[in-house]
Each structure stands twice: as structure tokens, then as C-alpha cells.
N, C-alpha and C positions, 0 to 999 in steps of 0.2 A: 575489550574489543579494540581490536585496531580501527585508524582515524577513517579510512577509505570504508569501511563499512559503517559506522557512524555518522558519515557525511552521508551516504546512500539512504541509511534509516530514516534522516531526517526528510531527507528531499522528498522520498516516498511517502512519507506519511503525512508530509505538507500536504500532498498533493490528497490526497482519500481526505484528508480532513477539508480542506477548502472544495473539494466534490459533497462531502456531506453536508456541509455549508451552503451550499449554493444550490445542492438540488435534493437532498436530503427532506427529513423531517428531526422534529427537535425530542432529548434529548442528544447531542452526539458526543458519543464514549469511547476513549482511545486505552484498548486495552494491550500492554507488551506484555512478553513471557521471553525471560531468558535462558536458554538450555543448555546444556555443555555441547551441544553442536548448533546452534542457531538462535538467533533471534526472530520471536513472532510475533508481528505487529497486526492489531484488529481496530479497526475503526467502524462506527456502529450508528446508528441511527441513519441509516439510506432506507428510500422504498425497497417492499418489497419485489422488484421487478431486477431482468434477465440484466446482468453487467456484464457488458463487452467490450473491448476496444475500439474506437470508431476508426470507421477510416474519414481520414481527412485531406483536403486539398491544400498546397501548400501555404497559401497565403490563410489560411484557416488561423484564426487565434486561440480556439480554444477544441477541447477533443480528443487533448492530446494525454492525459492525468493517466489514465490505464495503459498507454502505451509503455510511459515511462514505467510504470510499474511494472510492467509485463519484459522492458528489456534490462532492466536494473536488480530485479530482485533473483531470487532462486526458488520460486516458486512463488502464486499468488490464488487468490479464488474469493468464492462468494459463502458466507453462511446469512439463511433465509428462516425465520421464524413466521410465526402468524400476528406478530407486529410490527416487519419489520424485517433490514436486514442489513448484514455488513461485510465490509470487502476484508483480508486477510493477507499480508504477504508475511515472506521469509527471506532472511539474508544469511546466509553460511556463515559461522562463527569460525574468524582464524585469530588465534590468538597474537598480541602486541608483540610487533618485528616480526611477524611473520612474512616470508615473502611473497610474492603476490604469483599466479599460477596462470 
């Protein structure tokens, strides 16, 4: 994987994991899956309730975790079980030297 999606992966998943963290329930599991066209990161142990972007005012400190993921990834969403649930994104795999589009 090139470094620009590597760097992205992590900031993303900093951020769902310090969201599970903080507003979550415990155990929290960070599951990746590598595919010939994308990486998919799942982070797991959140309530089961509706995950949205908020909106925030600028001087807002916090709020802001789904935004980034929402302008950063190539897709993102929710999986919801009956204990529980976890958020999901994806980053477009271009392969090392590829140029950027």
C-alpha cells in the first residue's frame, strides 16, 4: 500500500477506536481485511444506536471523528448486532508509486 493511504488508515481508525473508547462499550476489536482492491477497517464494540456525523460549531472540540471518516475514506457505515455494534470504513487500494488521481 502506498504511504498516503497508510497514513489515512491510521488517522481513521485512531479516530473509531478513541470513539469506542470514549463512548463505546468494552470489549473493543479492530478488525482489518486486505483485498486486491481495498482496505477494510472495522472497529467494534460501540452501542447499539444510529451513528451519524454531527454537525458542529466551529469552536466545537470534539464531534468531529465521523466527519473525518466520512471525508477521508471511500466508503464508511455502520454493522449493528443484538450486542452491540461497529462502525466500518474503506480506503481504495493503489498500489506503491502509484500516482495519485
Amino acid at each position: 500500500m502506498d504511504d498516503d493511504t497508510l497514513a489515512a488508515a491510521l488517522l481513521i481508525g485512531n479516530e473509531l477506536v478513541t470513539n469506542a473508547v470514549r463512548h463505546g462499550q468494552r470489549p473493543v476489536a479492530v478488525t482489518a481485511t486486505l483485498t486486491p482492491s481495498a482496505l477494510r477497517v472495522e472497529v467494534g464494540g460501540l452501542e447499539a444506536t444510529d451513528l451519524r456525523p454531527l454537525q458542529t460549531i466551529d469552536s466545537s472540540e470534539s464531534g468531529r471523528g465521523l466527519q473525518i471518516v466520512a471525508a477521508l475514506s471511500g466508503g464508511w457505515g455502520t454493522t449493528r448486532s443484538p450486542v452491540g455494534g461497529s462502525v466500518w470504513f474503506e480506503l481504495p487500494r493503489r498500489p506503491p508509486g502509484a500516482l495519485h488521481s
